[in-house]
Every structure is written in C-alpha cells, then in structure tokens.
C-alpha positions in Angstrom: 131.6 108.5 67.2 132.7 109.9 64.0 130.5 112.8 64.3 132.2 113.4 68.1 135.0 112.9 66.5 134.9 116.0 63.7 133.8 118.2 66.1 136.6 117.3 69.1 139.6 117.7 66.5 137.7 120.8 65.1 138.0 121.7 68.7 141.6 120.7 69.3 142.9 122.1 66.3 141.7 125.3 66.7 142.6 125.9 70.8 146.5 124.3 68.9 146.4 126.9 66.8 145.4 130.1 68.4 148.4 128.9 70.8 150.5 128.7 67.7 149.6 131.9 66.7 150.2 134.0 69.9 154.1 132.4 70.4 154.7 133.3 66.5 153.8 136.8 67.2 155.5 137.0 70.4 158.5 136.2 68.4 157.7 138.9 65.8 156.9 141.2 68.6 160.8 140.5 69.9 162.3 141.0 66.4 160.6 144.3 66.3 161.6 144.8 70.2 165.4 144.4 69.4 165.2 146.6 66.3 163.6 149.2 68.8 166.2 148.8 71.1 169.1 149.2 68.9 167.5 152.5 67.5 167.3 153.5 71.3 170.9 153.1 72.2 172.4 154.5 68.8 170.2 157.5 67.8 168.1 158.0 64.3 171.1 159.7 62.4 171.8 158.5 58.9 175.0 156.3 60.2 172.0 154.7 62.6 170.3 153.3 60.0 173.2 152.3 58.1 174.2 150.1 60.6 170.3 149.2 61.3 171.3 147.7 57.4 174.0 145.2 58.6 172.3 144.2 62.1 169.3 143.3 60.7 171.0 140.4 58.9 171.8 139.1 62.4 168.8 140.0 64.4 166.0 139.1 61.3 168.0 136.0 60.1 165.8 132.6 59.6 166.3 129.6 57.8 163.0 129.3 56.9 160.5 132.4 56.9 161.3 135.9 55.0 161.4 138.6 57.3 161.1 142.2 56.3 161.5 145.6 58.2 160.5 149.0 58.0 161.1 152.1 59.6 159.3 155.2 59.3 159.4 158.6 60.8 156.3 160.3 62.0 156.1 162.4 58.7 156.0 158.8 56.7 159.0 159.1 55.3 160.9 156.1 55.0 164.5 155.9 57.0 165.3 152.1 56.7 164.1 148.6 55.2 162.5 147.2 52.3 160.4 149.6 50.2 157.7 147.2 49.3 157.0 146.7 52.7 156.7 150.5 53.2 154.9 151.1 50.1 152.0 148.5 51.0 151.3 150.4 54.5 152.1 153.3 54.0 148.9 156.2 54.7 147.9 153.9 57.5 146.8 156.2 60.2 146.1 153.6 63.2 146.9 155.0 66.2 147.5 151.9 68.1 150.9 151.6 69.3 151.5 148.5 68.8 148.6 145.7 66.5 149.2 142.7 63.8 147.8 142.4 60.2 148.3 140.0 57.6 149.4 141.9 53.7 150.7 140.5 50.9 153.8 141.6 49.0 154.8 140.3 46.0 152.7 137.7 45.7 153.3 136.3 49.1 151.4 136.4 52.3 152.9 138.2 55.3 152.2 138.6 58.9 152.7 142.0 60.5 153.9 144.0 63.5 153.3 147.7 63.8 154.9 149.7 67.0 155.2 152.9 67.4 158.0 154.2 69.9 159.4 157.5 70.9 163.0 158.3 70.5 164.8 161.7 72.3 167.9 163.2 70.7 169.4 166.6 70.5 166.9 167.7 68.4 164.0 166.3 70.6 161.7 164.2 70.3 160.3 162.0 67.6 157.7 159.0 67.1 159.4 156.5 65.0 156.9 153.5 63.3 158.8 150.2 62.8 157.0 147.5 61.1 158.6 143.7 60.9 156.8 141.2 58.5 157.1 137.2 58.2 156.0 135.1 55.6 153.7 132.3 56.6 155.9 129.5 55.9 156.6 128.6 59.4 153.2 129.1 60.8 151.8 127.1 58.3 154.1 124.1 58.3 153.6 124.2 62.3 149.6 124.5 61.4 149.5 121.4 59.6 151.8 119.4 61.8 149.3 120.1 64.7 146.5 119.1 62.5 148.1 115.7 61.6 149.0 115.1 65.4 145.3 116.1 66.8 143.3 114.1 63.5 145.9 110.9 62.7 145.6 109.7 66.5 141.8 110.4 66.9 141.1 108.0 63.6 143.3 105.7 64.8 141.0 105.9 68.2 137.7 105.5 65.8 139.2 102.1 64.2 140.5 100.6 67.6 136.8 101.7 68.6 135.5 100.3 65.7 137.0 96.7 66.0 136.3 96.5 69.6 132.7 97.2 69.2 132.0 95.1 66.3 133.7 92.0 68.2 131.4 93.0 71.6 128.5 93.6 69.4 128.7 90.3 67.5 128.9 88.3 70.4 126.7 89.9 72.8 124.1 89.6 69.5 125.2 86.2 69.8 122.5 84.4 71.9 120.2 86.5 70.0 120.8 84.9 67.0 120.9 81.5 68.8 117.1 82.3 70.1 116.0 83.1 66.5 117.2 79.5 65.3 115.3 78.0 68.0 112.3 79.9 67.4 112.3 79.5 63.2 113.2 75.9 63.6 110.2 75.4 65.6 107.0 73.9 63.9 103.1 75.2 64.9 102.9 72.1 67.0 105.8 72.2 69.0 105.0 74.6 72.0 107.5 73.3 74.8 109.6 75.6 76.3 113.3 76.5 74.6 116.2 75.9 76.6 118.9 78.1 75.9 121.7 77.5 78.6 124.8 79.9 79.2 123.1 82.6 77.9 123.1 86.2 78.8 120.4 87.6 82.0 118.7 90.1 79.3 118.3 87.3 76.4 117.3 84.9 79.2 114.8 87.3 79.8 113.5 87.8 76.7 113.4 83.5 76.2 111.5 83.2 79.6 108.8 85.6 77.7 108.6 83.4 74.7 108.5 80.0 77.2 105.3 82.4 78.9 103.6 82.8 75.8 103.6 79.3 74.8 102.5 78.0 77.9 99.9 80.5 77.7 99.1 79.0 73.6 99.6 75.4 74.8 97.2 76.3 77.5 94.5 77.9 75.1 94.9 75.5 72.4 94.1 72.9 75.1 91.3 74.5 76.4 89.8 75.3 73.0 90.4 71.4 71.9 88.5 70.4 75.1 86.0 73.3 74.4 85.2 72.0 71.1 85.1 68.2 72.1 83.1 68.9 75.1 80.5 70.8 72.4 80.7 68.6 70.2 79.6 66.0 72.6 76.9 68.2 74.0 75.6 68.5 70.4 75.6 65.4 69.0 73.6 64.3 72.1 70.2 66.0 71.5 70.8 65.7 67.5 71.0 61.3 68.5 68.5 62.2 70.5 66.6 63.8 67.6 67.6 61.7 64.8 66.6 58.3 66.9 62.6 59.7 67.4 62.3 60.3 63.8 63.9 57.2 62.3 60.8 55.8 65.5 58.2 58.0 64.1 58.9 56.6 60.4 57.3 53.0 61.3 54.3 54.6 63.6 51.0 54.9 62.0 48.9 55.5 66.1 48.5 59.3 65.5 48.9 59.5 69.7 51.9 57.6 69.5 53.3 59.9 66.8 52.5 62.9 68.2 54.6 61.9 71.4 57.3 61.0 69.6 57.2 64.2 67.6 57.0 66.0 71.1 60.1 64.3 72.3 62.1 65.5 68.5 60.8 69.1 69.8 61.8 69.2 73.2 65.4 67.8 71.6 65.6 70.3 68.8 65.2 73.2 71.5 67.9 72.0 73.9 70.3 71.9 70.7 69.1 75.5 70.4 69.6 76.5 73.8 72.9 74.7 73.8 73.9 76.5 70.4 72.9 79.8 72.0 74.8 79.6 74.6 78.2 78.6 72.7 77.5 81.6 71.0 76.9 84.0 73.7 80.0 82.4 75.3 82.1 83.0 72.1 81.0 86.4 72.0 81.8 86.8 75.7 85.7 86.0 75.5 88.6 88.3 76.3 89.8 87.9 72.6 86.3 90.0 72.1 86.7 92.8 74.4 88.5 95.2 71.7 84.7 95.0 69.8 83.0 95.5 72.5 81.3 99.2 73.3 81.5 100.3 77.3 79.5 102.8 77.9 77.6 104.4 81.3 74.5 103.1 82.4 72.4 102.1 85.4 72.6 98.7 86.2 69.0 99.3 88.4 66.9 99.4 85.4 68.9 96.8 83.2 68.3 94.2 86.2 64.8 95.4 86.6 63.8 94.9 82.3 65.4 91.5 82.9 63.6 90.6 86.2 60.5 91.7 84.5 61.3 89.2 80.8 62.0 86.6 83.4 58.6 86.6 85.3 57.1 84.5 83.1 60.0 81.3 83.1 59.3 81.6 86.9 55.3 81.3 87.1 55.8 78.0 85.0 57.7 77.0 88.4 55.3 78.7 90.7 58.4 80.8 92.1 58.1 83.9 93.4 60.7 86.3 91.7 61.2 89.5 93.4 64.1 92.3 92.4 64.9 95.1 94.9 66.0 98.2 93.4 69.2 100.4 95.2 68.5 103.1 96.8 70.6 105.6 94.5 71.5 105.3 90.8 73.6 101.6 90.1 76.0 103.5 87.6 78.9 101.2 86.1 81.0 101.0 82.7 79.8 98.6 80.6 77.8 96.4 77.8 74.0 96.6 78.1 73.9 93.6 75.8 76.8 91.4 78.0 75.0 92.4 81.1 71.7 91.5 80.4 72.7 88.0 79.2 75.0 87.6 82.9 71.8 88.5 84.9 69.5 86.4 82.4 72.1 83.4 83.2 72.2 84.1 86.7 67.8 84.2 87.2 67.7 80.9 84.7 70.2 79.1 86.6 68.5 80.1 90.2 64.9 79.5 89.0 66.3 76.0 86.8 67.5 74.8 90.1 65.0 76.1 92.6 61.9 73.4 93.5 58.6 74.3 92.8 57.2 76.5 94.7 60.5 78.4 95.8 61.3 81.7 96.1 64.1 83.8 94.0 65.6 87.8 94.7 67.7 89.8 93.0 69.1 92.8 95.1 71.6 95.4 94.2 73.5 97.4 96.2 75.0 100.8 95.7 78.6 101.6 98.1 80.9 104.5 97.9 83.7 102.8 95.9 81.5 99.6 94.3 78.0 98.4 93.0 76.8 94.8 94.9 74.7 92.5 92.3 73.2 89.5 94.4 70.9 86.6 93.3 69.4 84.4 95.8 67.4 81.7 96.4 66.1 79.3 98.8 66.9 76.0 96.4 69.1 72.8 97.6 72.0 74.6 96.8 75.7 73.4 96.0 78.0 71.2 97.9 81.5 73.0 98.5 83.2 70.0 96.0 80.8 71.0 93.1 81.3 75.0 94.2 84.3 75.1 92.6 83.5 73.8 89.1 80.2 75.5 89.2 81.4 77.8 86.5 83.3 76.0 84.4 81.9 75.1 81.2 79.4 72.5 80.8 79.5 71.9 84.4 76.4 70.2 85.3 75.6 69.3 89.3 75.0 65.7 89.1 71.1 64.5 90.5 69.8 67.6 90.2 67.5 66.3 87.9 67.9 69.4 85.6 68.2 69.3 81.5 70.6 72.3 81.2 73.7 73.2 78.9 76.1 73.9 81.7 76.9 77.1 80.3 75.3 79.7 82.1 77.3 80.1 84.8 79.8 80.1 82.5 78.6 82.5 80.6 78.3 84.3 83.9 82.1 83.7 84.9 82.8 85.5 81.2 81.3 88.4 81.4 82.2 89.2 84.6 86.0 88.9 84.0 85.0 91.3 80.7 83.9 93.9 83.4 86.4 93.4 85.5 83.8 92.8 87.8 84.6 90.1 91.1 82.1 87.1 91.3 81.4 85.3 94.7 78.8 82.1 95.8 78.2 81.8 99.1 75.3 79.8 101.1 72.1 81.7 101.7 71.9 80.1 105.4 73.3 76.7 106.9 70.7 74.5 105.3 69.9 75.6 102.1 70.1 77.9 99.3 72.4 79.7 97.1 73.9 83.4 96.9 75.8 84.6 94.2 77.1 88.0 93.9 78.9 90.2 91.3 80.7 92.9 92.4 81.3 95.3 89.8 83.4 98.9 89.8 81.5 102.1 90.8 81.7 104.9 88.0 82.7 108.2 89.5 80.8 110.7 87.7 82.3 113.8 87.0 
C-alpha cells in the first residue's frame, strides 16, 4: 500500500501541478496581453512609454510575486522596463512569437513571457518584443499547498488502512491460533479428533484435514499393534513348539525316538522361517516402501514363466500338474521384477498348498488393448464366500483346511498388487469347486 501509495501522489501531484502551471502562465500571458494592448491604442512615441511607466504600476501590481517588464524594438533596443530584465535576454534570436522560459535576475528565479507583436504608425510598421517576468513565489507556495493536500490525506488513508487490517487480520488469524493450541497441547497418544466450534469455513477446513490424518494414524497405529501382536503370536507358536521337543529330547536316550523328536524341532524351526520370511517380504511390500522401490518395463510372460518353472518342483511333491500358458503378444507392465515374482510365487504356493493331491494348477496371462490379465487357477475345494473376504488379510488362515501355512501370502499378494496399482479379483473356477484369482495390472504403451 505504501508503495501504491508513492507512486499515486507522485501521480496526483504532478497532473496538480502541470495544471498549476498552465493557469499561472495564462495569467502572465494576460499581463503581457494588456501591456500589448495599451501600446496598440496609444502609439510607441516616447510620451507612450512614459505612460507605459505609470500603468504598469496598476496592470503589473501583486501583493505577492515581483513582476517585471520589458519592451524592445525590433533593433534590440530597449524602449521601456527594467534593464536587468532586458540585459539577461537580450541577443535572443527566437523567432517564436510568443514561448515561456524560466531566468534568473539578481539572484532570484523568474518565469518568462516573450511576444512579439506588430504595431502600425505614421512611420509604418514595426515588431515590438515585450517580455513580462514573475518570480516564483506564488507558484511555489501554490506547489507545495497542492502537495500537502494530495500526500497529508493519502497517509491518513494508509493508517485508517493500517488499523483496519491489523484488527481484521488478528481476528481472522484468530482461530488459527486457537487450532495451534489444540494441536501443541496434544500429547503422541491422544489422536481423537479436535473440536473447534464457531470457527471460520477455511480454518474448519484445514481442522477437518488434521481430524483425517489422525484417523488415518489412529488407524495405522492400530493396525500395526495388531500386526505385531498377531506376529508375535504366530512366532512364539513354532518357537513353544520348538523349545518343548528339545527340553523332550533332553531326557531321551532311544536314538529312534530322538531322531523323531529332532524331526519335529526341524519341521518347527522352518515354519518360523517361512513365517519370518514372509513378515519381511510383507514389510518390504508396504506403501510406506514404494518411494525405494525401482519401476521399470518388463514382460510379465517370462517373469511368470521363471517362476512357474522354480515352482515345478513344490508341485511334484503333491503330484499336481502345474501348467503356465504364455500370451500371445509381449505382457509389458511398469514394475518390480523382485515384488512380482514374490506375488506370483505367493499366488502358485497358496494354490498348490491348498489343492489335494493329485490336482491340477494353471497360470494364464492375458494381453488386452488397454490391460494385462494374470490368472491362477485350480481345481482345489475352494473358498466359501464368508472366508472370501478375509482371504487376504493377514494371517488369515481357512479353518479345516488342514494346511500349516503363515497366512501371509495372500497377503503378501494383496500388497503388492495395491504397490502396482494393479486390481485383484477371486472368483470360483465352476459351481462346485475350485479357485480363480486374477490380477489385473495396467498395460504400458510403448512409445
């Protein structure tokens, strides 16, 4: 504002005075005018400009300015007025008619008129120059008036302005202030929303974003406190487990006997593996990660077909025949070579973990215009529609299934999926029996 202000009464005060200064000529031009028309009715004789003497005392009286004359014939010579006035312009060879200048004359500043004008007598014609000067007294005491009137006026607007905004900016800020106590006086534990009534639309805005994000934290910290109680659990299982065969094994000389019981420490220790495995693969596959993970092009045909191919073995322990069909064209998506190849290892486990001997499990992918289909499916007992719904969440286990698992790979599954932004469907193979699940992930245009 103060900056608009500077540069309006800049503005102002200069239209003021280029007013001021055409109405103070104009009245210097009439001075000269009447001296020009007294010289035009009485002649240029010497008793002329005698007289000239006296009536300027009348026509170039003011109370508050100097005012000088001049006049000069066209040979230079002077014929009546002050001297000094005549000595500083004289040689001056304009031939204007009539123009302003500013001189000084004795140590004071003086504006100008110059006219020239012709005057006929008996002996003819002749140009007569008449010059009229004014000190600045007048202009300048009317120069600073109008300065004072534009600038005194416009400050007072900057401090009403000032005040006014300072009051609306203090308590508009007001709720703000009021949402920062709330905040700072909160400890880590509390998470419930703040309540702020009567406040503003655009603070209550910016409140019903905080009140999101701890919902959101409340929500997270409760899922990670249930994560990590639910692993713990899962842990110490197999560890009891563990612990119980060799405190057993201690007191039992029968080599047979100890060899089972070592047997059963084994098959404990490698579930706690599996299980620790797959809390790590599902730590490594959580939103939080995605900044550290590398996406990159690639063909999901021939990561599907390495994995099929490591997997071959897990299913001849089962006697389950494990086919993959290939798409026709080129599967090309965005994404993690390492991430993927632990979704489609989860996805085989789980269908050949759950599939009775002797069964049957395919992996297909298709290749569309706008998408790449990944399908696993198998000809197992399959999943009720109450247990569908929790299949992926972790350590989900379908109850008589009669299978030792973590309950993480489908999880795991669910993960890296969302990391791809890739859709995730189960569906049943027919009426009677078997799974489907397909992953539906985003077809890279190629340039």
């Amino acid at each position: 504002m103060l900056l608009l202000i500077l540069v309006d009464s800049t503005l102002l005060n200069r239209l003021a005075i280029n007013a001021l200064e055409k109405e103070l000529d104009a009245d210097l031009h009439s001075s000269s005018e009447d001296i020009t028309d007294y010289l035009k009715q009485s002649g240029i004789d010497g008793k002329d400009f005698e007289l000239l003497e006296n009536a300027s005392r009348i026509l170039l009286n003011d109370n508050v300015d100097k005012i000088l004359f001049s006049v000069t014939n066209e040979n230079g010579i002077l014929l009546s007025g002050d001297y000094n006035l005549f000595n500083i312009t004289k040689g001056n060879t304009s031939k204007l008619k009539s123009y302003y200048f500013f001189t000084e004359i004795n140590h004071e500043k003086f504006r100008v008129i110059r006219s020239t004008f012709k005057v006929i007598n008996s002996a003819g014609a002749h140009d007569i120059n008449i010059q009229v000067a004014v000190t600045l007294n007048r202009r300048n005491a009317l120069a600073n008036k109008i300065l004072v009137g534009i600038v005194v006026p416009q400050l007072l607007l900057v401090l009403v302005s000032f005040l006014i905004i300072s009051i609306s900016v203090k308590r508009g800020l007001a709720p703000l202030g009021e949402l920062q106590s709330a905040v700072s006086r909160r400890s880590e534990k509390n998470l419930s929303p703040i309540n702020l009534p009567n406040i503003p639309e655009e603070v209550s805005l910016v409140a019903n974003s905080i009140n999101q994000l701890m919902k959101q934290l409340q929500n997270l910290i409760s899922g990670q406190n249930q994560f990590i109680a639910d692993a713990a659990h899962q842990l110490r299982t197999p560890l009891a487990g563990a612990q119980a065969q060799l405190e057993l094994a201690e007191f039992e000389d029968n080599p047979v006997l100890l060899k089972a019981i070592l047997l059963k420490v084994h098959q404990s220790l490698d579930r706690l593996l599996h299980t620790i495995n797959q809390l790590l693969i599902l730590a490594k596959s959580q939103p939080e990660a995605m900044s550290m993970i590398k996406m990159e092009s690639l063909d999901l045909n021939s990561i599907s077909k390495e994995v099929a191919s490591e997997m071959v073995p897990t299913a001849i322990q089962k006697n389950i025949d494990l086919g993959f069909e290939e798409g026709a064209t080129p599967a090309m998506i965005q994404g993690n070579a390492e991430r993927l190849k632990e979704l489609l290892y989860n996805l085989l486990d789980n269908a050949i973990r759950y599939t009775q001997y002797g069964g049957w499990v395919t992996m297909s992918i298709k290749v569309t215009d706008e998408d790449v289909e990944l399908t696993v499916v198998d000809n197992g007992p399959g999943i009720s529609m109450t247990d569908r719904d929790k299949i992926f969440d972790r350590f989900h286990r379908v109850i008589g299934s009669g299978q030792d698992g973590s309950g993480l790979g489908l999880a795991i599954v669910k993960e890296i999926a969302n990391l791809h932004n890739a859709d995730i469907f189960v569906s049943d193979k027919n009426s009677d029996q078997g799974l489907q699940v397909t992953v539906i992930f985003n077809k890279l245009i190629e340039s």
